[in-house]
mmCIF file of the N, C-alpha and C atoms, coordinates in Angstrom:
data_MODEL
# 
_entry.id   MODEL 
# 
loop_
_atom_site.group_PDB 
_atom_site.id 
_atom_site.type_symbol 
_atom_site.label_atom_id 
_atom_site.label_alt_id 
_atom_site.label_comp_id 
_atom_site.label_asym_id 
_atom_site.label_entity_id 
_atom_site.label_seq_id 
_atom_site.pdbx_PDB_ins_code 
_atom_site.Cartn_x 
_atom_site.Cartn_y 
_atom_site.Cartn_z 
_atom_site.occupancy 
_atom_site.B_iso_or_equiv 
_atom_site.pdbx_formal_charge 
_atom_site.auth_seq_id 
_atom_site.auth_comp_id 
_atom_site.auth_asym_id 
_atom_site.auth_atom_id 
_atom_site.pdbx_PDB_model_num 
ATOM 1   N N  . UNK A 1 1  ? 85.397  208.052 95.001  1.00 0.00 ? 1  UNK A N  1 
ATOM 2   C CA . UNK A 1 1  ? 84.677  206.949 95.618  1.00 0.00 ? 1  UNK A CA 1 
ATOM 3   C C  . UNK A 1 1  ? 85.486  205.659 95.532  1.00 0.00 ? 1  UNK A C  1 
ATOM 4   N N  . UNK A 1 2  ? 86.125  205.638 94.373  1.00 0.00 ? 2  UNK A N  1 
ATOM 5   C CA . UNK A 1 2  ? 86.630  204.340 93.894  1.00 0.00 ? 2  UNK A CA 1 
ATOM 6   C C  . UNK A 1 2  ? 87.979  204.037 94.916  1.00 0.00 ? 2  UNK A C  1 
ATOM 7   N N  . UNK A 1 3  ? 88.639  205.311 95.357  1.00 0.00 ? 3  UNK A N  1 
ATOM 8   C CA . UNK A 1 3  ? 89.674  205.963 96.113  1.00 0.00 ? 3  UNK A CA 1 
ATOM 9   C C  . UNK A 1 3  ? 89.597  205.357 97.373  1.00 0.00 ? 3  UNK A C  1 
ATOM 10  N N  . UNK A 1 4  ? 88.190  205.560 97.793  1.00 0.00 ? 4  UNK A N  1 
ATOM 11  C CA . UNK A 1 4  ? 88.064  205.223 99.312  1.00 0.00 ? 4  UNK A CA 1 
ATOM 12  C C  . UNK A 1 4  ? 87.587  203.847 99.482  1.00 0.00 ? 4  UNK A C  1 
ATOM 13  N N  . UNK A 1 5  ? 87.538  203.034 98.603  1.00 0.00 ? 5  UNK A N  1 
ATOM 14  C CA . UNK A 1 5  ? 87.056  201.493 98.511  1.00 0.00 ? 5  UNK A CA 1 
ATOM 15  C C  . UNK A 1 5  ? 88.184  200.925 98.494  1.00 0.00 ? 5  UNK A C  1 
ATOM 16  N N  . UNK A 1 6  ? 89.202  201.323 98.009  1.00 0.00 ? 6  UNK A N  1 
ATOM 17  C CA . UNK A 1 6  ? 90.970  200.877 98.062  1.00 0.00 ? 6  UNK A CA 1 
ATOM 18  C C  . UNK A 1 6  ? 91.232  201.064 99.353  1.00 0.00 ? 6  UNK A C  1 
ATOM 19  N N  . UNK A 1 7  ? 90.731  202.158 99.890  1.00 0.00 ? 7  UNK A N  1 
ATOM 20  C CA . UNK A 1 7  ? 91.507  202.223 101.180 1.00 0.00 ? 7  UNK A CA 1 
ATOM 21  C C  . UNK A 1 7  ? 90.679  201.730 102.234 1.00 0.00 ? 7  UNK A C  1 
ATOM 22  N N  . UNK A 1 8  ? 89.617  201.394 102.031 1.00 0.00 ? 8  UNK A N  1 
ATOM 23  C CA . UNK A 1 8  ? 89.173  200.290 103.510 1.00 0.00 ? 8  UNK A CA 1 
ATOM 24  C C  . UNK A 1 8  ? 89.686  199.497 103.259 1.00 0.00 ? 8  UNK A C  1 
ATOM 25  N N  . UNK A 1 9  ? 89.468  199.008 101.849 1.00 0.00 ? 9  UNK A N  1 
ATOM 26  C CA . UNK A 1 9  ? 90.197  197.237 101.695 1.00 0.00 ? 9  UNK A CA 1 
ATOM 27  C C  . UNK A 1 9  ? 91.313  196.983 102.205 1.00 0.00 ? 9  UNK A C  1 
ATOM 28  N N  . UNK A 1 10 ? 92.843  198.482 102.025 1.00 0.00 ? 10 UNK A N  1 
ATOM 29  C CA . UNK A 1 10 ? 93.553  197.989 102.703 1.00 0.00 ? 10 UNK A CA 1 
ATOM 30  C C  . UNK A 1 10 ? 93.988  198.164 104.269 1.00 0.00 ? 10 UNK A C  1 
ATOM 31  N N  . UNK A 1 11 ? 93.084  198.560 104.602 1.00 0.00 ? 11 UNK A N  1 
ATOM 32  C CA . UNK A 1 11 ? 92.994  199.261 106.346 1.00 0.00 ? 11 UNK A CA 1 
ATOM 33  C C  . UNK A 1 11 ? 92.680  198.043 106.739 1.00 0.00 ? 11 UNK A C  1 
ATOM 34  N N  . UNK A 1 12 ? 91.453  197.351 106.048 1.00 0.00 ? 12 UNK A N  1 
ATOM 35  C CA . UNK A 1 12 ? 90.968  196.102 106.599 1.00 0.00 ? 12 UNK A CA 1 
ATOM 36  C C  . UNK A 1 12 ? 92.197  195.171 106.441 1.00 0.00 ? 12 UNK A C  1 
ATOM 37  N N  . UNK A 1 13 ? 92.865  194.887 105.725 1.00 0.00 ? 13 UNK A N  1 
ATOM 38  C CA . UNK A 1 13 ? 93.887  193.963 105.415 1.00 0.00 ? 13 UNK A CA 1 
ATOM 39  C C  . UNK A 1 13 ? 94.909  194.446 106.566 1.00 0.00 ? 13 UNK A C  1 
ATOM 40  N N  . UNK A 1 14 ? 95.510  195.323 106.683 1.00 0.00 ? 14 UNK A N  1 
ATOM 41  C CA . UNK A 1 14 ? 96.586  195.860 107.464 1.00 0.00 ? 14 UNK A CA 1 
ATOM 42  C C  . UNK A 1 14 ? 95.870  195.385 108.893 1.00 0.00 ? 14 UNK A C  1 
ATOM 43  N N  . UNK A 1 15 ? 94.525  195.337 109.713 1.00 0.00 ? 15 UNK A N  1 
ATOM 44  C CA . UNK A 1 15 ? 93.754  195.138 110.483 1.00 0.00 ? 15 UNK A CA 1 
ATOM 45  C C  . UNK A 1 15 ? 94.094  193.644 111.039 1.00 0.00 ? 15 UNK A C  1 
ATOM 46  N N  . UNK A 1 16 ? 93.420  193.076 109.736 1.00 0.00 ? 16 UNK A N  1 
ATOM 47  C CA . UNK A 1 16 ? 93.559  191.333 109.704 1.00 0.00 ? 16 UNK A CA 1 
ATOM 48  C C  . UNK A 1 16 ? 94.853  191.062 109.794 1.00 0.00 ? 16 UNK A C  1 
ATOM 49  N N  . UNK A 1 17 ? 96.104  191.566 109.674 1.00 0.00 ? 17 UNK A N  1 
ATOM 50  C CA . UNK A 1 17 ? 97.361  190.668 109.685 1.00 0.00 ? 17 UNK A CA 1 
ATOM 51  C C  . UNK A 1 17 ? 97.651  191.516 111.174 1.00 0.00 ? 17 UNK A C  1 
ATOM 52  N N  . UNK A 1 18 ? 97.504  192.033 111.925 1.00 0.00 ? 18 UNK A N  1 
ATOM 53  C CA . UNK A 1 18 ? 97.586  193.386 113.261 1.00 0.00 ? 18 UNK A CA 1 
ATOM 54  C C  . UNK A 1 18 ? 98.948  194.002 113.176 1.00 0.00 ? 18 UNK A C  1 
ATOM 55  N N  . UNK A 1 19 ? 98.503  194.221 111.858 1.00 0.00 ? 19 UNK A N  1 
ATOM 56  C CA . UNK A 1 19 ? 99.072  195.313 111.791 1.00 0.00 ? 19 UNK A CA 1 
ATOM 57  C C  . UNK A 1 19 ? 98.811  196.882 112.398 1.00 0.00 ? 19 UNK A C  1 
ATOM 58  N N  . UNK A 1 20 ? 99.737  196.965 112.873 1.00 0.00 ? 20 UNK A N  1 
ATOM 59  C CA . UNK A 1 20 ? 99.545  198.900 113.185 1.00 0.00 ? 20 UNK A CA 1 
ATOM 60  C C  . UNK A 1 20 ? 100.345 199.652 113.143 1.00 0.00 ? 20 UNK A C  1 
ATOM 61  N N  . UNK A 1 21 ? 99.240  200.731 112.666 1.00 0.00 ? 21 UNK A N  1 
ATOM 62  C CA . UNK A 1 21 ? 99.764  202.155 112.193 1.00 0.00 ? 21 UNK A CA 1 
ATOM 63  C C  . UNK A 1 21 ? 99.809  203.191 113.001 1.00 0.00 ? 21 UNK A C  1 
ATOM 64  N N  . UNK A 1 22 ? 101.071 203.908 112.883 1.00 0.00 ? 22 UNK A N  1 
ATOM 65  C CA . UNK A 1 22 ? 100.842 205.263 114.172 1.00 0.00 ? 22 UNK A CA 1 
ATOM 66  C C  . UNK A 1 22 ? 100.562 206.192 113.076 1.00 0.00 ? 22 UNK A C  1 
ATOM 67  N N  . UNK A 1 23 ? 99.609  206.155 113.990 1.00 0.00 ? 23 UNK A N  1 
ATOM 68  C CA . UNK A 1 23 ? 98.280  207.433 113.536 1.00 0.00 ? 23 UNK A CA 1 
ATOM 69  C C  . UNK A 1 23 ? 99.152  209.135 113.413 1.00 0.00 ? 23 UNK A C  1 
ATOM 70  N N  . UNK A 1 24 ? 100.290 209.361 114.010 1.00 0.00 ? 24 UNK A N  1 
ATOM 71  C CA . UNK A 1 24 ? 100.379 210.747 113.897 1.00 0.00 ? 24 UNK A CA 1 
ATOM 72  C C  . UNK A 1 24 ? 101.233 210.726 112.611 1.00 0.00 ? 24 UNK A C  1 
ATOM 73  N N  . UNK A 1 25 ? 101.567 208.974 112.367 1.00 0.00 ? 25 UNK A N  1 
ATOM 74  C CA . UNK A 1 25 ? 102.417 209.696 110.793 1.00 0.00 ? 25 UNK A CA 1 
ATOM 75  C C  . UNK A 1 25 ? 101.811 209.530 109.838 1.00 0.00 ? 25 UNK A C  1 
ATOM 76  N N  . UNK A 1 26 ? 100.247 209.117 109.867 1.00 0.00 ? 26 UNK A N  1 
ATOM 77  C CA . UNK A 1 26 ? 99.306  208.759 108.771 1.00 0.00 ? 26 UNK A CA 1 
ATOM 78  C C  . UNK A 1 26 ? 98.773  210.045 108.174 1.00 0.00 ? 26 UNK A C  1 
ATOM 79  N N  . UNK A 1 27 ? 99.125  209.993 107.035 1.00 0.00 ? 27 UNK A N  1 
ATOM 80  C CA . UNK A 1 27 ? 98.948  211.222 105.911 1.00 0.00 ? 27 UNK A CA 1 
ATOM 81  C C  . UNK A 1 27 ? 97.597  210.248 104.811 1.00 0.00 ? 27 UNK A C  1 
ATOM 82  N N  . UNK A 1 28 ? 96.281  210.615 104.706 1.00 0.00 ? 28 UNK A N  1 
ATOM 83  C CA . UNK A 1 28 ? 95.122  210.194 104.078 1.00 0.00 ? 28 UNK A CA 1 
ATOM 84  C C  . UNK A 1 28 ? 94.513  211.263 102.975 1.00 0.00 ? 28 UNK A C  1 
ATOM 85  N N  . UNK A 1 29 ? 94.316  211.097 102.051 1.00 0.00 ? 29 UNK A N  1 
ATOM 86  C CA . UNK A 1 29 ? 93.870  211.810 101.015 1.00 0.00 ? 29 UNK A CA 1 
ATOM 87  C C  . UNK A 1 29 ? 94.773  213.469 100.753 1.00 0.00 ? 29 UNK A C  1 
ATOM 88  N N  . UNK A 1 30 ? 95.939  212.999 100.259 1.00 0.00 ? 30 UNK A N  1 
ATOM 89  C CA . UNK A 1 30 ? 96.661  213.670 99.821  1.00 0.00 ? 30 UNK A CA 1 
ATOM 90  C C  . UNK A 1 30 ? 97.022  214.065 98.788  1.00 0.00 ? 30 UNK A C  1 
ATOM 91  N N  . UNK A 1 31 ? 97.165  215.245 98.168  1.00 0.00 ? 31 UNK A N  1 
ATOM 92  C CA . UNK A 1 31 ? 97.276  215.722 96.653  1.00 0.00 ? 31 UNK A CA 1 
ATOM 93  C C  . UNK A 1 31 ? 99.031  215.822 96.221  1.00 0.00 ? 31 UNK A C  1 
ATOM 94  N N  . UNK A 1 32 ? 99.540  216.009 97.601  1.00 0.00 ? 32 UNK A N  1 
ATOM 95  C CA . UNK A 1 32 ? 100.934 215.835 96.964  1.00 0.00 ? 32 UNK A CA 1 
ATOM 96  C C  . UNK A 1 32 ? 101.994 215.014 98.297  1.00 0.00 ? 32 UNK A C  1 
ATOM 97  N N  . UNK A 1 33 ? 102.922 214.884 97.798  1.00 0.00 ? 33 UNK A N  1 
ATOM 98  C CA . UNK A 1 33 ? 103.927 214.353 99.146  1.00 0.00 ? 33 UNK A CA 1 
ATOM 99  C C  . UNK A 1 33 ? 105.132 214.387 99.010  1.00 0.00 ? 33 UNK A C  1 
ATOM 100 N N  . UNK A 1 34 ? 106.210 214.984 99.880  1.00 0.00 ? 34 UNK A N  1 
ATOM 101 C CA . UNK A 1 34 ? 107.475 214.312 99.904  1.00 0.00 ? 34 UNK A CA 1 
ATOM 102 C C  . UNK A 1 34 ? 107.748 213.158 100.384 1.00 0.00 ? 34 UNK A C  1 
ATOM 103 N N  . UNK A 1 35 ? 108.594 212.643 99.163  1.00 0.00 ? 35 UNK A N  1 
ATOM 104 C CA . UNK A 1 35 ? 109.027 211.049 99.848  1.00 0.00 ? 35 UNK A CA 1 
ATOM 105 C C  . UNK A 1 35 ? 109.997 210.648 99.643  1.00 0.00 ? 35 UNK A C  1 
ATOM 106 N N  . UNK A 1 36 ? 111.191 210.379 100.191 1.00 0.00 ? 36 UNK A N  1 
ATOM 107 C CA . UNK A 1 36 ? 112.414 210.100 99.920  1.00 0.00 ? 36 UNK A CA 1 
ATOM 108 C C  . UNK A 1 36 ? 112.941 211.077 98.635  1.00 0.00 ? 36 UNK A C  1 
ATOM 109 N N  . UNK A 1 37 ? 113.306 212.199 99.507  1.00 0.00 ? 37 UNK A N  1 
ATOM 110 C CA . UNK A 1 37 ? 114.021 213.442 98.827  1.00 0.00 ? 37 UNK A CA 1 
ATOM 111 C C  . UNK A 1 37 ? 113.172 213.750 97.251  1.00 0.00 ? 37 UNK A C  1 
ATOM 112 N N  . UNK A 1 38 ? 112.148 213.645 97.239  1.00 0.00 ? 38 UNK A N  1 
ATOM 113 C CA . UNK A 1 38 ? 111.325 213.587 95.940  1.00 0.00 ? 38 UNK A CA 1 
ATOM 114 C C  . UNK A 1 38 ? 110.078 214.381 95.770  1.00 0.00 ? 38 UNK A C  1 
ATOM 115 N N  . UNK A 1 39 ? 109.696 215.609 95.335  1.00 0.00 ? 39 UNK A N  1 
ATOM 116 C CA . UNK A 1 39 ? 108.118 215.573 95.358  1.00 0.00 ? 39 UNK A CA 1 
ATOM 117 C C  . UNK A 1 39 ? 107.087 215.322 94.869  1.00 0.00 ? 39 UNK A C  1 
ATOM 118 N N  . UNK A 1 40 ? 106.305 214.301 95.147  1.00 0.00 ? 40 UNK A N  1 
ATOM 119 C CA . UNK A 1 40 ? 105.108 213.544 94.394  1.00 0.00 ? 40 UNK A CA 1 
ATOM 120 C C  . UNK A 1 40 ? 103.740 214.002 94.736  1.00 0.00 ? 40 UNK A C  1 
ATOM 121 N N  . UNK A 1 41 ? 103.340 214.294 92.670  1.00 0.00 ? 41 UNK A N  1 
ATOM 122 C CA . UNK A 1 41 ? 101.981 215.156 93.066  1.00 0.00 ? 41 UNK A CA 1 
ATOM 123 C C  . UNK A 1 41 ? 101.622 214.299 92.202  1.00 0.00 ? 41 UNK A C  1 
ATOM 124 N N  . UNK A 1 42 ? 100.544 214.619 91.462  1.00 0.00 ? 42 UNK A N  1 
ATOM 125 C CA . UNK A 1 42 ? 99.760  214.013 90.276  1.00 0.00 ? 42 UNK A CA 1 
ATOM 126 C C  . UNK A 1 42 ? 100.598 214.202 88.911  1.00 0.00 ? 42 UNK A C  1 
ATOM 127 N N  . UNK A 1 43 ? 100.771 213.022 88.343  1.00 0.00 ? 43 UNK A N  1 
ATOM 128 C CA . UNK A 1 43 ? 101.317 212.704 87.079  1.00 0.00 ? 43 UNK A CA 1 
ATOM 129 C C  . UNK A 1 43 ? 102.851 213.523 87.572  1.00 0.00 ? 43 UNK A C  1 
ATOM 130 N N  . UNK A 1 44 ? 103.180 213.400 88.231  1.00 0.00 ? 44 UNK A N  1 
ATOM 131 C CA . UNK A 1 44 ? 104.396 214.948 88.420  1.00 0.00 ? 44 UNK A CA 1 
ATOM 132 C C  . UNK A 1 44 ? 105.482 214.225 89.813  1.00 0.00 ? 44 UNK A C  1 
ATOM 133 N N  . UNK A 1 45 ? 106.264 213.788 89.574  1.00 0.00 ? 45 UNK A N  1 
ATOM 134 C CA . UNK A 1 45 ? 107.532 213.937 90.309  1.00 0.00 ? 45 UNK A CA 1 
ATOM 135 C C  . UNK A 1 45 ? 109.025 214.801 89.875  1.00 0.00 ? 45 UNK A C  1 
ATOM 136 N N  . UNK A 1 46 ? 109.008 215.314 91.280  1.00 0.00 ? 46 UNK A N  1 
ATOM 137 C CA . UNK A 1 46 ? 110.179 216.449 91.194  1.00 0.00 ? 46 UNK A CA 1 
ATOM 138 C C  . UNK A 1 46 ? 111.429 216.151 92.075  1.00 0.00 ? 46 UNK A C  1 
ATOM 139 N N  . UNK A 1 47 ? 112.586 216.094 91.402  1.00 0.00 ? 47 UNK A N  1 
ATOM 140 C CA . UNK A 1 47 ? 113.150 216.476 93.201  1.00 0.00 ? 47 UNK A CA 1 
ATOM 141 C C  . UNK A 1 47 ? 112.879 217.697 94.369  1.00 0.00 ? 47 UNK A C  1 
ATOM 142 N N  . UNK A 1 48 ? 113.376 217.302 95.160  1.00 0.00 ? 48 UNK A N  1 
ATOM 143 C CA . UNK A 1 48 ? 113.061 218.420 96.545  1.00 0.00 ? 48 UNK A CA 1 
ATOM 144 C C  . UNK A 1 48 ? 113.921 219.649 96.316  1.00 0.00 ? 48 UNK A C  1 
ATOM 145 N N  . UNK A 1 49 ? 113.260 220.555 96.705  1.00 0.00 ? 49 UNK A N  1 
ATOM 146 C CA . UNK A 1 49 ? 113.709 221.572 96.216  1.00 0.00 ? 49 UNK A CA 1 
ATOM 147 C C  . UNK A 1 49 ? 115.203 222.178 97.410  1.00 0.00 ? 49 UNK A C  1 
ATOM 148 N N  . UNK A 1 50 ? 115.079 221.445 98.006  1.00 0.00 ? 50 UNK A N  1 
ATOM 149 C CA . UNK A 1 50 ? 116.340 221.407 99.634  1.00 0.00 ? 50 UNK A CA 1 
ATOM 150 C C  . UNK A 1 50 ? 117.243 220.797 98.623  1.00 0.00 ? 50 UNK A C  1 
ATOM 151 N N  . UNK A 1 51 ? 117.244 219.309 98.017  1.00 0.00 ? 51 UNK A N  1 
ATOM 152 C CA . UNK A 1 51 ? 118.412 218.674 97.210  1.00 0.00 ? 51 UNK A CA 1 
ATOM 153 C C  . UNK A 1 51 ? 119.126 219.758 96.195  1.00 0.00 ? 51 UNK A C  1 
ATOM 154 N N  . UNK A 1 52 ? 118.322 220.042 95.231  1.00 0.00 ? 52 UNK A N  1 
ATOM 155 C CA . UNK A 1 52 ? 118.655 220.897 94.423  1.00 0.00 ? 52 UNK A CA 1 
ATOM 156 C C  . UNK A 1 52 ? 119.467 221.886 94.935  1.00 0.00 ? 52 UNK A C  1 
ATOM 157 N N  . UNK A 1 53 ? 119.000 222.820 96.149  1.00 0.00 ? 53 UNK A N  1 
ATOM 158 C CA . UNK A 1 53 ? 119.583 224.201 96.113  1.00 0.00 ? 53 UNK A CA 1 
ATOM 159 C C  . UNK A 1 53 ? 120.424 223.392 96.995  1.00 0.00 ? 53 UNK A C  1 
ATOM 160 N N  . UNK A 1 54 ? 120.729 222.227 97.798  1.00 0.00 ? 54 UNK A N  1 
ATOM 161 C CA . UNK A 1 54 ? 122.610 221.649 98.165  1.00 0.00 ? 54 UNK A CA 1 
ATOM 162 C C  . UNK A 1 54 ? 123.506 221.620 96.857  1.00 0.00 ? 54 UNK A C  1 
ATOM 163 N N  . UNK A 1 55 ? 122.895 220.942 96.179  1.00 0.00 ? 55 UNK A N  1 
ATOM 164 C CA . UNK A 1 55 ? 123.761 220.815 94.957  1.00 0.00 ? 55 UNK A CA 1 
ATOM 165 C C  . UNK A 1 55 ? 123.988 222.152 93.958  1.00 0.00 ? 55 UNK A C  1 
ATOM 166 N N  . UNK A 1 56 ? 123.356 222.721 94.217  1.00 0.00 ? 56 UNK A N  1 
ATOM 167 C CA . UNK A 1 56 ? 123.990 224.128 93.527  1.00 0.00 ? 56 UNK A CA 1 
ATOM 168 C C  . UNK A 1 56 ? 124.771 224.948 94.292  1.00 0.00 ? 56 UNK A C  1 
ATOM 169 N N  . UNK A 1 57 ? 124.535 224.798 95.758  1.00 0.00 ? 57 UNK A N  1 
ATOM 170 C CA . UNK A 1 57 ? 125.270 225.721 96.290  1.00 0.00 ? 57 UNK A CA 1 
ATOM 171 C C  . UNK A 1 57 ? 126.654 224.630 97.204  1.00 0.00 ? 57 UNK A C  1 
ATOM 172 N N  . UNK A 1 58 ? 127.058 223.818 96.083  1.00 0.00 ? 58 UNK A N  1 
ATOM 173 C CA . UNK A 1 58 ? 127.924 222.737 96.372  1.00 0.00 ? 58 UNK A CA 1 
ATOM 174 C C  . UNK A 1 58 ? 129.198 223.647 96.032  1.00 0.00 ? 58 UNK A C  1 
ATOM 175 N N  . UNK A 1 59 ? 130.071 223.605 97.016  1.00 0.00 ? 59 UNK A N  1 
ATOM 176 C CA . UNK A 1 59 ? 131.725 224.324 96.757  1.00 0.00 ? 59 UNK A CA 1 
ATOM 177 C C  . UNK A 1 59 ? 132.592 223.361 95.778  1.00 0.00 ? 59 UNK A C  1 
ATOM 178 N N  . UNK A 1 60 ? 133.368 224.554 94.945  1.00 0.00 ? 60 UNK A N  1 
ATOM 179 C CA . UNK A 1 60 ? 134.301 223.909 93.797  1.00 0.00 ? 60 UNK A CA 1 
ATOM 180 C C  . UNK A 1 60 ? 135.049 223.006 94.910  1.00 0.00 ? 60 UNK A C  1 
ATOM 181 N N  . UNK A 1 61 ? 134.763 221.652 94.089  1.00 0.00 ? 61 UNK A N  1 
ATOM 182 C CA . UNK A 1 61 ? 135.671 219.986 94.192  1.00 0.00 ? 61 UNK A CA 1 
ATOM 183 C C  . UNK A 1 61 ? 137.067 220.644 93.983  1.00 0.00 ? 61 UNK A C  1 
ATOM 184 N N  . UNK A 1 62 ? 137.648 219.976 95.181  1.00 0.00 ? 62 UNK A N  1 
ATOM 185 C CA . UNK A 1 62 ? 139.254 220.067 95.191  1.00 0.00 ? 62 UNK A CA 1 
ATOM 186 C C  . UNK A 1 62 ? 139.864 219.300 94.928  1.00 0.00 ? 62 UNK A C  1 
ATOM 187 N N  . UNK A 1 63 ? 139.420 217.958 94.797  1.00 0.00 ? 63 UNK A N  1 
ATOM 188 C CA . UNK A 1 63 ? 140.000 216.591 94.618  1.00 0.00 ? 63 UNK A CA 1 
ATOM 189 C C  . UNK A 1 63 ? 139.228 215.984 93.135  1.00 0.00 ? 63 UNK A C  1 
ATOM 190 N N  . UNK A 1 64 ? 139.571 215.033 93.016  1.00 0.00 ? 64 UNK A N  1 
ATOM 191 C CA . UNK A 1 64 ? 139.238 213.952 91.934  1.00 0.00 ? 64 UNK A CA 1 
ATOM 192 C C  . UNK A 1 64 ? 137.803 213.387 92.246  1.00 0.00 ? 64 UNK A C  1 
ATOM 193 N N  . UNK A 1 65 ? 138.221 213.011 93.628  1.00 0.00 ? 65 UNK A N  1 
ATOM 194 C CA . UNK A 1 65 ? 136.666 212.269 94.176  1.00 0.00 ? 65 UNK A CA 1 
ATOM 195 C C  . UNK A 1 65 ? 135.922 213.382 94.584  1.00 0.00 ? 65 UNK A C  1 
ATOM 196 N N  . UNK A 1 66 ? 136.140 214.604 94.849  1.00 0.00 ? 66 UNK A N  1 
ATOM 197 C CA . UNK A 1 66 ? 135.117 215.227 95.008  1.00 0.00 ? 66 UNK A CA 1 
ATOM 198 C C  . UNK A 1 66 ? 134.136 215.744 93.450  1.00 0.00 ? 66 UNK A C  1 
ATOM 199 N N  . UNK A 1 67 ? 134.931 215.594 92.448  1.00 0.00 ? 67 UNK A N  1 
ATOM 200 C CA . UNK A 1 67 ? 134.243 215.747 91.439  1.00 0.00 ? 67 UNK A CA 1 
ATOM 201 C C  . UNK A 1 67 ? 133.559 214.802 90.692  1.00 0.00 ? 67 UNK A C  1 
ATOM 202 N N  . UNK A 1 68 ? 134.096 213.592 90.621  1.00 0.00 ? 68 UNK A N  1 
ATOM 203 C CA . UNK A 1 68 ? 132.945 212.681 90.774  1.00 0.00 ? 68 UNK A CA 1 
ATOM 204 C C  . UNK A 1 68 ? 131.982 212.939 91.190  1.00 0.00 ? 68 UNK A C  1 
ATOM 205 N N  . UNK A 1 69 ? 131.892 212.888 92.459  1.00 0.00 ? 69 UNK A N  1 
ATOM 206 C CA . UNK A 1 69 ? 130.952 212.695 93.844  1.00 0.00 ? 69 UNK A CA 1 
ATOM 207 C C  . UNK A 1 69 ? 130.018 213.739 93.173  1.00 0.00 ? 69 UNK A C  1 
ATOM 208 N N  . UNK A 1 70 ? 130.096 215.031 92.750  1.00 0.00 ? 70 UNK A N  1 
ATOM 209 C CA . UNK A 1 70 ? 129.310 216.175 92.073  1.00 0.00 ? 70 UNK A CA 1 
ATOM 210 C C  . UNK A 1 70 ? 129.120 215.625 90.836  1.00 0.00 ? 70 UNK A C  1 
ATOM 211 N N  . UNK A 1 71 ? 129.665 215.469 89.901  1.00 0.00 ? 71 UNK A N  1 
ATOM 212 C CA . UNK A 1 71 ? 128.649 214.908 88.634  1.00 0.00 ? 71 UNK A CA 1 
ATOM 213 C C  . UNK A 1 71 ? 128.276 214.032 89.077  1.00 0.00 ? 71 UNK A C  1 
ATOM 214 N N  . UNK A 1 72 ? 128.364 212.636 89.407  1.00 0.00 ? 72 UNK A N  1 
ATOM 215 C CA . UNK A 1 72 ? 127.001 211.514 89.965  1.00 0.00 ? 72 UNK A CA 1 
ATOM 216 C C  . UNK A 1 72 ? 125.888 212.513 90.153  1.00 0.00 ? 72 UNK A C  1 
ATOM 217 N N  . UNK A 1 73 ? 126.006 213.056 91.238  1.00 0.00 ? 73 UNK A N  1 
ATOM 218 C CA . UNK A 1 73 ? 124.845 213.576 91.592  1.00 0.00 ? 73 UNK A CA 1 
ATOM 219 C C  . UNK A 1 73 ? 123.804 214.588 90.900  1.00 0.00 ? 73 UNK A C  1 
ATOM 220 N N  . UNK A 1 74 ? 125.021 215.088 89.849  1.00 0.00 ? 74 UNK A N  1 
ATOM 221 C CA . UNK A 1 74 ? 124.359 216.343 88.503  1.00 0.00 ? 74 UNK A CA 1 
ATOM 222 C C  . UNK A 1 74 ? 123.836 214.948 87.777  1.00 0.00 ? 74 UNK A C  1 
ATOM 223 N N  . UNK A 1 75 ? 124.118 213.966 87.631  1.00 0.00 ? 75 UNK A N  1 
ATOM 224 C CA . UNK A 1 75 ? 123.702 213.032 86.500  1.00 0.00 ? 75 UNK A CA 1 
ATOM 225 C C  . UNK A 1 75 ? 122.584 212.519 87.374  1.00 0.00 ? 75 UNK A C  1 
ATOM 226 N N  . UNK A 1 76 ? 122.584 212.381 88.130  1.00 0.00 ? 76 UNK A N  1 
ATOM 227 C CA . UNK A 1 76 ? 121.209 211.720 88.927  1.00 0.00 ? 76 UNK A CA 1 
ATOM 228 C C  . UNK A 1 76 ? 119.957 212.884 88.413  1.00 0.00 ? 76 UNK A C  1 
ATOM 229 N N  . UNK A 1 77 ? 120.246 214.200 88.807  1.00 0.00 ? 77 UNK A N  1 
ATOM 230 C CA . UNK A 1 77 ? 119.099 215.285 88.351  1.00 0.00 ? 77 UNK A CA 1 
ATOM 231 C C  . UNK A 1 77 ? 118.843 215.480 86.997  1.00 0.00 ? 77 UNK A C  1 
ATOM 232 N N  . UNK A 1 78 ? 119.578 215.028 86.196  1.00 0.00 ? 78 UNK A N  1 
ATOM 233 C CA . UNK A 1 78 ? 119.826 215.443 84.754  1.00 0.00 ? 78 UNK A CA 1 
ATOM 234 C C  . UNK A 1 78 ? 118.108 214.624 84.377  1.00 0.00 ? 78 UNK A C  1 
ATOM 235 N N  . UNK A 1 79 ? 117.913 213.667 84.877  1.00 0.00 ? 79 UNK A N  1 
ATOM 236 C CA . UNK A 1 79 ? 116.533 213.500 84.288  1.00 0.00 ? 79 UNK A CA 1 
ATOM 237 C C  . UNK A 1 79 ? 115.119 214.118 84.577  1.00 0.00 ? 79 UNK A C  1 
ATOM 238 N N  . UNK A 1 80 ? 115.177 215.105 85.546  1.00 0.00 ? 80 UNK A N  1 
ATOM 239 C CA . UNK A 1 80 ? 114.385 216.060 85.720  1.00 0.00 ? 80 UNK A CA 1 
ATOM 240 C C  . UNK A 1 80 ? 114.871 217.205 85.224  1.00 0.00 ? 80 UNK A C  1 
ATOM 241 N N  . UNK A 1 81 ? 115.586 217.718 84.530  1.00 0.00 ? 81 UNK A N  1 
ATOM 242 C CA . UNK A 1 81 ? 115.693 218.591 83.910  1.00 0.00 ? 81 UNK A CA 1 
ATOM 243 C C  . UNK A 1 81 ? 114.673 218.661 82.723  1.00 0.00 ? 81 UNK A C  1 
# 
């Protein structure tokens, strides 16, 4: 209930400044979401499970910068581990 009192308030607000929303990308009472390569559920963010299986199925670095370029990105996931 408390859920849907947030969201007139801000429909009404988005309303009052005319603002608008396209309706086919409006996602409303949702239990989980991808959002910027991420999946967000309750108490629970993950990365996407597409990122992950690139980065594992990433070919041995031939260069210097390509190995960088692969740990950054192992160190970026390292906190969802």
């Amino acid at each position: 209930k408390e859920h849907l009192i947030h969201l007139n308030d801000i429909l009404n607000r988005l309303n009052y400044a005319n603002f608008r929303l396209n309706v086919t990308k409006c996602q409303i009472a949702r239990t989980s979401i991808d959002y910027l390569g991420h999946h967000i559920e309750h108490r629970s963010i993950r990365p996407n499970a597409d990122n992950i299986r690139a980065l594992l199925e990433t070919q041995q670095p031939t260069s210097a910068k390509e190995a960088f370029r692969f740990v950054k990105a192992a160190e970026y996931y390292r906190k969802f581990i």
